[in-house]
Every structure is written in structure tokens, then in C-alpha cells.
C-alpha positions in Angstrom: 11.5 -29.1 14.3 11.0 -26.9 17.8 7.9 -26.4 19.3 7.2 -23.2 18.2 7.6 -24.3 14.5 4.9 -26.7 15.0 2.5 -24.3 17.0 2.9 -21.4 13.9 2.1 -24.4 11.2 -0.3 -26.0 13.7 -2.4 -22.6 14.1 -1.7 -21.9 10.2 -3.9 -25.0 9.3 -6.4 -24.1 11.8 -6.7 -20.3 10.4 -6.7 -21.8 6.9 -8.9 -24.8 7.4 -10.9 -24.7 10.5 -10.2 -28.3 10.7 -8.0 -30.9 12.2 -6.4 -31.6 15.8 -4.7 -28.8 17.3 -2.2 -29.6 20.0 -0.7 -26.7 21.4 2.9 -27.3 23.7 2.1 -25.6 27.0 5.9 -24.2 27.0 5.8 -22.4 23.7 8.1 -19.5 24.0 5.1 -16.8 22.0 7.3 -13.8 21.0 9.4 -16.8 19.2 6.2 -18.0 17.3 5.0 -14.3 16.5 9.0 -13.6 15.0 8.7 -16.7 12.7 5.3 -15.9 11.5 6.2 -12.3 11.0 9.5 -13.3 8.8 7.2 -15.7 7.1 4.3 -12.9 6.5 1.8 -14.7 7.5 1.0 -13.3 11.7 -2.3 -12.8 10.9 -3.3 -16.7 9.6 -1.8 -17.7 12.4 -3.4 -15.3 14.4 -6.8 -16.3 13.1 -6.2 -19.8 13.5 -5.7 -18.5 17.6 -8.8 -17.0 17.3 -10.8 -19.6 16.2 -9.4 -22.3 18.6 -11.4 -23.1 21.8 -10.1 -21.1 24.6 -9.2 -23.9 26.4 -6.6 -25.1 23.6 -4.7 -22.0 23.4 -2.7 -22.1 26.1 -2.3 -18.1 27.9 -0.3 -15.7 25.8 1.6 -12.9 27.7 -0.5 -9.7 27.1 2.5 -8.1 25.8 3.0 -10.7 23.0 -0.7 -10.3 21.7 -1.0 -6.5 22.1 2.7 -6.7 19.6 1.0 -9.3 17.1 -2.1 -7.3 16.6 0.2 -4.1 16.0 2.1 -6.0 13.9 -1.0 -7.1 11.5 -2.1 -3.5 11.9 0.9 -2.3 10.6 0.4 -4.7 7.6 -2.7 -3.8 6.9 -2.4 -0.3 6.3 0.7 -0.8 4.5 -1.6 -3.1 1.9 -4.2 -0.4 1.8 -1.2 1.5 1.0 0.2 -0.5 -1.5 -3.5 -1.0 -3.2 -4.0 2.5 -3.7 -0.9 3.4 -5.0 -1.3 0.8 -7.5 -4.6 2.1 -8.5 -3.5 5.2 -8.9 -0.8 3.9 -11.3 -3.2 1.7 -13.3 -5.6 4.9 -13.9 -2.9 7.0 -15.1 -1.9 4.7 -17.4 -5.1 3.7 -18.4 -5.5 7.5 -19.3 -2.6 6.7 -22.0 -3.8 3.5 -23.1 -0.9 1.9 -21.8 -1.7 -1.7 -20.0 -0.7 -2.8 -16.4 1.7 -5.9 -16.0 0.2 -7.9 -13.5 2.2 -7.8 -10.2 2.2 -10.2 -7.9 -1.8 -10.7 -8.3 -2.4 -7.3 -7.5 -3.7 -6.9 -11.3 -6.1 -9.6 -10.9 -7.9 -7.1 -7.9 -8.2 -4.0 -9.6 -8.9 -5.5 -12.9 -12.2 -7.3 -11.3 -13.0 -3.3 -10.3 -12.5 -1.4 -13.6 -11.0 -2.1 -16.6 -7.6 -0.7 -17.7 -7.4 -1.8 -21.0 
């Protein structure tokens, strides 16, 4: 396993748990760790799990890196929102005809907490 494998499941515990050792390699090659957490979808876990560490564990990132992984969960984010309403829209439309949802992926178990479509 490289070093930047263990740094993304390192700072994935810590973003998850908030618990445990963190050691952090001080040659971690950064725009390696943000590709494999972006193919993995999950930037902004480890991201929080950065956050949340003491400043003096996180070794410096290169400006250029961070500014990238916060677009990057940006990005994400609206393109849930996205995703969210879209479904809504769906599930109200059909709800109109009586016709039930499948759930997809979970997303039923949000939207069926706000309304009923039954």
C-alpha cells in the first residue's frame, strides 16, 4: 500500500470517527491523495478528517491542491442538490398519479421522511 493510500484511509477514519492515531507521511504527494479520494467519492470525508486534525499533524498542503479539493466537493455538492431536487420533482409527479417511487440508491428513504408519496 503507498503512502498516499494510507493518508486517504488514515484521514477517512479520522473524518468518520474523530478517533484513533493519525500519522500523516511528511512526503505525501497531495494531488495523488485528492485523485484517489475523488475516484473513490469520498474527498470530502477525507477532507473533514483534515479538518479536524490538529494543525500540527497535517503536514502543509500546496495551496493549489486545497483550493482544487474544495472545488471539487463544491462541485459535488451542487450536483447532489441537483440530483435531490430532480428526484423530488419526479416523486410528486408521480405521487399526483398514485404511482409509488422505487427507492434508489437511499434517496427514497430522504424524501419519504419529508412527505409521503404513497
Amino acid at each position: 500500500m503507498t503512502k498516499e493510500q494510507q493518508t486517504l484511509i488514515q484521514l477517512l477514519h479520522y473524518g468518520l470517527h474523530e478517533e484513533g492515531e493519525v500519522n500523516i507521511y511528511n512526503e505525501v504527494n497531495w494531488p495523488v491523495v485528492l485523485s484517489l479520494s475523488q475516484k473513490h467519492g469520498v474527498a470530502a470525508i477525507a477532507f473533514d478528517g483534515m479538518a479536524l486534525l490538529k494543525q500540527s499533524v497535517v503536514v502543509e498542503i500546496n495551496q493549489n491542491t486545497k483550493l482544487k479539493w474544495i472545488g471539487w466537493m463544491t462541485q459535488q455538492e451542487q450536483c447532489y442538490l441537483n440530483q435531490a431536487n430532480t428526484i423530488e420533482s419526479l416523486a410528486r409527479f408521480y405521487a399526483k398519479f398514485n404511482i409509488r417511487m422505487m427507492v434508489l440508491k437511499g434517496w427514497g428513504i430522504k424524501f419519504r421522511l419529508s412527505y409521503s408519496v404513497t
